[in-house]
Every structure is written in C-alpha cells, then in structure tokens.
N, CA, C and O atoms as a GROMACS GRO file, in nm:
protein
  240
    1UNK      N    1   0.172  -2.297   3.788
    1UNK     CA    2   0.126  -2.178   3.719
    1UNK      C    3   0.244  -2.104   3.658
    1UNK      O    4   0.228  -2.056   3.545
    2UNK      N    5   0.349  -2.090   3.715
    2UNK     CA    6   0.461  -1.976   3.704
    2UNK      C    7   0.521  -2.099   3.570
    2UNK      O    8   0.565  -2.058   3.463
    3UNK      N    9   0.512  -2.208   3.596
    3UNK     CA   10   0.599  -2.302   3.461
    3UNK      C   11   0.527  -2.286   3.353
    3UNK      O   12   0.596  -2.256   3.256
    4UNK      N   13   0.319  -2.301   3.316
    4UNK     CA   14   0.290  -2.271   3.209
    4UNK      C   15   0.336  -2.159   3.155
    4UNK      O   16   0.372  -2.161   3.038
    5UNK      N   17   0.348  -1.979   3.274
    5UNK     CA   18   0.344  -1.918   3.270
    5UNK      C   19   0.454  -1.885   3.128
    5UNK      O   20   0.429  -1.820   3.027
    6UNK      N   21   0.581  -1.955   3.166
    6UNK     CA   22   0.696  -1.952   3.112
    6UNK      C   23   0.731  -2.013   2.958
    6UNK      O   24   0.803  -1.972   2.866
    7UNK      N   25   0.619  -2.163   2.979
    7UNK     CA   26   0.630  -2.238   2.861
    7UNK      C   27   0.548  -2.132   2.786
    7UNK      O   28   0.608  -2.119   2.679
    8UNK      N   29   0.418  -2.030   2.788
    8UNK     CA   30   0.374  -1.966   2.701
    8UNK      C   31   0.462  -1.865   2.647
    8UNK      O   32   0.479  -1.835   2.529
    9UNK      N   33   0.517  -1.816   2.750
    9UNK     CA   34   0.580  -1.642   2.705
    9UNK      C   35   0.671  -1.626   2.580
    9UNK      O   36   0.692  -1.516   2.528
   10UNK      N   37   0.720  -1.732   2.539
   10UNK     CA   38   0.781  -1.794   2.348
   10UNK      C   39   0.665  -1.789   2.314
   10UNK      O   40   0.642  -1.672   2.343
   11UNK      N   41   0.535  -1.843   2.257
   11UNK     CA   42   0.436  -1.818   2.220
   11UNK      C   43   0.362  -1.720   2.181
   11UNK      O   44   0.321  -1.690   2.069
   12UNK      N   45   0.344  -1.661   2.308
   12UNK     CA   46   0.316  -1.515   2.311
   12UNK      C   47   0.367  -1.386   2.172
   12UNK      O   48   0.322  -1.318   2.079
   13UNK      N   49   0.517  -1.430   2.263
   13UNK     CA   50   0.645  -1.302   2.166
   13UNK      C   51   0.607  -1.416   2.028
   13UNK      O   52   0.487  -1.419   2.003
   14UNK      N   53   0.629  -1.438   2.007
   14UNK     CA   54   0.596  -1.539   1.846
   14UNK      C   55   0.493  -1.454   1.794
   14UNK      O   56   0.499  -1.378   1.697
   15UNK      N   57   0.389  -1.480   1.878
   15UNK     CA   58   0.237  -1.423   1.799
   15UNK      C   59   0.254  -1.295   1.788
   15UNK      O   60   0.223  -1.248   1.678
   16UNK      N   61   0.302  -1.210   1.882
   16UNK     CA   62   0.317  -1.094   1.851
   16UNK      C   63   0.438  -1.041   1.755
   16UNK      O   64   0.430  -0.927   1.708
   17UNK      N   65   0.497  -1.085   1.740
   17UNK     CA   66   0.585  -1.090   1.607
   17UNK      C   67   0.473  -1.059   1.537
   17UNK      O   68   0.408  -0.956   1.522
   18UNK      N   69   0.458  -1.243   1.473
   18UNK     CA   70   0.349  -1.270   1.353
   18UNK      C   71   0.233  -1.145   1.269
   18UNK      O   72   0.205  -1.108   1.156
   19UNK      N   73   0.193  -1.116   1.425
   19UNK     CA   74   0.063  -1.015   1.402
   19UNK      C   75   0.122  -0.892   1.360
   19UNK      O   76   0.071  -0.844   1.259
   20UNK      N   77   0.258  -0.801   1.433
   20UNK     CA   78   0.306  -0.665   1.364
   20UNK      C   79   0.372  -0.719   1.240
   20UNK      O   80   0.359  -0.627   1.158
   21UNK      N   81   0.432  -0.813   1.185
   21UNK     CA   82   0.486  -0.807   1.076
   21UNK      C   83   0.331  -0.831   0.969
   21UNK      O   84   0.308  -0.758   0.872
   22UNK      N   85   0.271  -0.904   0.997
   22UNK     CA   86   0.138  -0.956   0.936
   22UNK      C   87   0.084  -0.754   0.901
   22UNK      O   88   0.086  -0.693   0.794
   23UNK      N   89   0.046  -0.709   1.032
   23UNK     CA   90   0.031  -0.566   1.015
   23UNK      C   91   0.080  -0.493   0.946
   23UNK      O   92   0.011  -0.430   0.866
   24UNK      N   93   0.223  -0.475   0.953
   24UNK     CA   94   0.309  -0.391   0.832
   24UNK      C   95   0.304  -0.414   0.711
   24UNK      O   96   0.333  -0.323   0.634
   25UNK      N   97   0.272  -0.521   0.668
   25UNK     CA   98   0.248  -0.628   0.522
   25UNK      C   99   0.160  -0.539   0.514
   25UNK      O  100   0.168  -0.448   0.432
   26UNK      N  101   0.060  -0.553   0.599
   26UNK     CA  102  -0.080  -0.508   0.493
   26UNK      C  103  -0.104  -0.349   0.458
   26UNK      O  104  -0.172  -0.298   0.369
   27UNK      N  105  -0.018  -0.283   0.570
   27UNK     CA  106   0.014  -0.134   0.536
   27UNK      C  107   0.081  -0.104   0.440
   27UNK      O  108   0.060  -0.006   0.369
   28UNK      N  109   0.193  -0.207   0.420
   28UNK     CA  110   0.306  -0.153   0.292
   28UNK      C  111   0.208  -0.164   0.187
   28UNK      O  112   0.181  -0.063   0.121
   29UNK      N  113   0.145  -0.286   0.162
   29UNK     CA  114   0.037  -0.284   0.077
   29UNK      C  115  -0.082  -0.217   0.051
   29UNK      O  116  -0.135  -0.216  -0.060
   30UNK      N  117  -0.119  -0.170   0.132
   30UNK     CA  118  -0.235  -0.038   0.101
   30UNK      C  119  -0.155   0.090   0.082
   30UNK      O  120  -0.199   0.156  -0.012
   31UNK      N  121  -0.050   0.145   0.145
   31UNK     CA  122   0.067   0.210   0.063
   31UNK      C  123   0.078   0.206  -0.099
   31UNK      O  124   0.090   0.305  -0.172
   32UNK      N  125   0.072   0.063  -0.142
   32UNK     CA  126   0.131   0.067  -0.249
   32UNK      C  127   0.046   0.100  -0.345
   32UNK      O  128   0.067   0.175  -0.441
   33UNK      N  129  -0.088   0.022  -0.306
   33UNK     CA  130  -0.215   0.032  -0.369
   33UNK      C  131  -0.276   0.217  -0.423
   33UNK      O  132  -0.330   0.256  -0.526
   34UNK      N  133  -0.235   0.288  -0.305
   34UNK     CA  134  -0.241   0.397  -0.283
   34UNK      C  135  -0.172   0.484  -0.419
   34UNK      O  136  -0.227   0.562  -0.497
   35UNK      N  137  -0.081   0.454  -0.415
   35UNK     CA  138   0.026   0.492  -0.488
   35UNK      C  139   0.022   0.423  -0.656
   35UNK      O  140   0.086   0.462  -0.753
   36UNK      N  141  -0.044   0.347  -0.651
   36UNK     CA  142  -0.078   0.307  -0.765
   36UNK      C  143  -0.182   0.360  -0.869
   36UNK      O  144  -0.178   0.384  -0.990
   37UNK      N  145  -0.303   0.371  -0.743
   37UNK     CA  146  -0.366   0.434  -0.819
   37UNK      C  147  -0.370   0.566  -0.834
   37UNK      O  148  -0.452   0.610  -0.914
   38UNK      N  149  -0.283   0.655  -0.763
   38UNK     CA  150  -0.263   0.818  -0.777
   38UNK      C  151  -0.142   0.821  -0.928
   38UNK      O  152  -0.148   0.916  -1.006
   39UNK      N  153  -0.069   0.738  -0.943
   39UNK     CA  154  -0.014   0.754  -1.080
   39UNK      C  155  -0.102   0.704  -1.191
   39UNK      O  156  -0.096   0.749  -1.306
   40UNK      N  157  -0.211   0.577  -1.138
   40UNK     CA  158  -0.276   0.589  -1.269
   40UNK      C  159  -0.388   0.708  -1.323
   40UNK      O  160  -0.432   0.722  -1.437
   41UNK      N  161  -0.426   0.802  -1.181
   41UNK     CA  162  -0.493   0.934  -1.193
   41UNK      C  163  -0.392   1.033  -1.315
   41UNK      O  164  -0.422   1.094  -1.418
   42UNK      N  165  -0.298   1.017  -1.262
   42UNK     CA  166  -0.215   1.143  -1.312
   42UNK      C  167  -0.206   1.070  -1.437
   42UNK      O  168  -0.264   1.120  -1.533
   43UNK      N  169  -0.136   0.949  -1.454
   43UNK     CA  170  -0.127   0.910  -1.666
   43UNK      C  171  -0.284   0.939  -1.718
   43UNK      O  172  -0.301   0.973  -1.835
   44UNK      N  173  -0.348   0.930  -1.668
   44UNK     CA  174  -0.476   0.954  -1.699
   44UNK      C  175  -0.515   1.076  -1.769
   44UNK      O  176  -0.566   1.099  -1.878
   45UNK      N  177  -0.463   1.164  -1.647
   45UNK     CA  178  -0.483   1.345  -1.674
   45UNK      C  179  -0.394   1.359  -1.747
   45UNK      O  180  -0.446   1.428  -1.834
   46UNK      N  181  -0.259   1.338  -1.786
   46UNK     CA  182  -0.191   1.400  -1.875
   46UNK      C  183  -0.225   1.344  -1.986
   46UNK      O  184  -0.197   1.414  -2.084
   47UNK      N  185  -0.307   1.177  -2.026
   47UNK     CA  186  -0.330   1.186  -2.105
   47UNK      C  187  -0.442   1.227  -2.178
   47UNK      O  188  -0.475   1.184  -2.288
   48UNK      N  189  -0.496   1.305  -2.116
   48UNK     CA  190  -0.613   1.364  -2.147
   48UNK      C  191  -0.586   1.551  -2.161
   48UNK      O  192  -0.648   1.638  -2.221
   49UNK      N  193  -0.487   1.552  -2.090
   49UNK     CA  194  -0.440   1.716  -2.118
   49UNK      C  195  -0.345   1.698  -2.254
   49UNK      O  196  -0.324   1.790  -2.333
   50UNK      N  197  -0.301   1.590  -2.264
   50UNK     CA  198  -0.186   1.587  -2.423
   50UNK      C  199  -0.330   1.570  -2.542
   50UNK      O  200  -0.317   1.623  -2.653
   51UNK      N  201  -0.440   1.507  -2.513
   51UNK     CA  202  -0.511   1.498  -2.601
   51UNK      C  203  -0.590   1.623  -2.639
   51UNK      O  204  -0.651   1.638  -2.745
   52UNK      N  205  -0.582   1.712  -2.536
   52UNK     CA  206  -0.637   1.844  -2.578
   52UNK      C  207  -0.593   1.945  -2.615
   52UNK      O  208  -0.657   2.036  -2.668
   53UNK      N  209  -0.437   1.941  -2.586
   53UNK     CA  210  -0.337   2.044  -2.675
   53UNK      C  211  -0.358   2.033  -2.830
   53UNK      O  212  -0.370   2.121  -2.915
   54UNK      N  213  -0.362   1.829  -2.841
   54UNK     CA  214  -0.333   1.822  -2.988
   54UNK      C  215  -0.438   1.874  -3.091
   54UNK      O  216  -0.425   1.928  -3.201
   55UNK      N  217  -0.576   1.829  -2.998
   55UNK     CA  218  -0.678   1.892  -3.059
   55UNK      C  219  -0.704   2.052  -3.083
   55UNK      O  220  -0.759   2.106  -3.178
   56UNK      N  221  -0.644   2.109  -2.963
   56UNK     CA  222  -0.593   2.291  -2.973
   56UNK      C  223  -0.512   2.342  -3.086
   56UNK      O  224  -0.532   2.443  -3.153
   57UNK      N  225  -0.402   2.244  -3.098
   57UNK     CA  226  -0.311   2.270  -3.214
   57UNK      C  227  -0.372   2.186  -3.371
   57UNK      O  228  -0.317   2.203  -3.480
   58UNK      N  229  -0.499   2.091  -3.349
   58UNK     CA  230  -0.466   2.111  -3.507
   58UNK      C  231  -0.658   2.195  -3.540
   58UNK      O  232  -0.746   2.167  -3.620
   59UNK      N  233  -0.649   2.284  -3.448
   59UNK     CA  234  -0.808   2.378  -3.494
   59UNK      C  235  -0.665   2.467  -3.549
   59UNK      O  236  -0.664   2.490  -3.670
   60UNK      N  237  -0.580   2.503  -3.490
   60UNK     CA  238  -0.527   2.642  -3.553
   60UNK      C  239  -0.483   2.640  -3.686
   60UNK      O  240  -0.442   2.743  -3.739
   0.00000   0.00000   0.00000
C-alpha cells in the first residue's frame, strides 16, 4: 500500500499542476475577454458621442 502510495504521489502533484495552470489559462482568458469587450463598449460610445458633436456642429 505505502509503495502504490508513493508511485502515485508524482501523479497526483502532476495533475494538480495541470488543473491550476489549466485554471489560470482560463481566467487570464475570461480576463481578457472581459477587457475586450469593455473597450469595444467604449470605441463604440465615443464613436457615437464624436458622431453627435459633428452633427451639433454642422446644425449651427
């Protein structure tokens, strides 16, 4: 028992590696995703606030 015990415990720490780095991957990536689409909000709004100045400036 105590020898499987031993041949697993590399295994183990392996998988658990695997799985937090596997984990952080997918966080950096919903991070990024995140962040992606809050700048495409904002080019959005400014370009929609630049389109309404121009239209402000050519009524005057």
């Amino acid at each position: 028992m105590v020898k499987s015990a031993r041949a697993a415990a590399p295994w183990v720490v392996g998988a658990a590696v695997v799985i937090v780095l596997v984990y952080a991957g997918y966080k950096a990536y919903e991070q990024y995703q995140e962040d992606k689409n809050r700048q495409e909000k904002e080019n959005d709004f400014k370009i929609k606030v630049e389109a309404l100045l121009s239209r402000l400036d050519s009524i005057r």
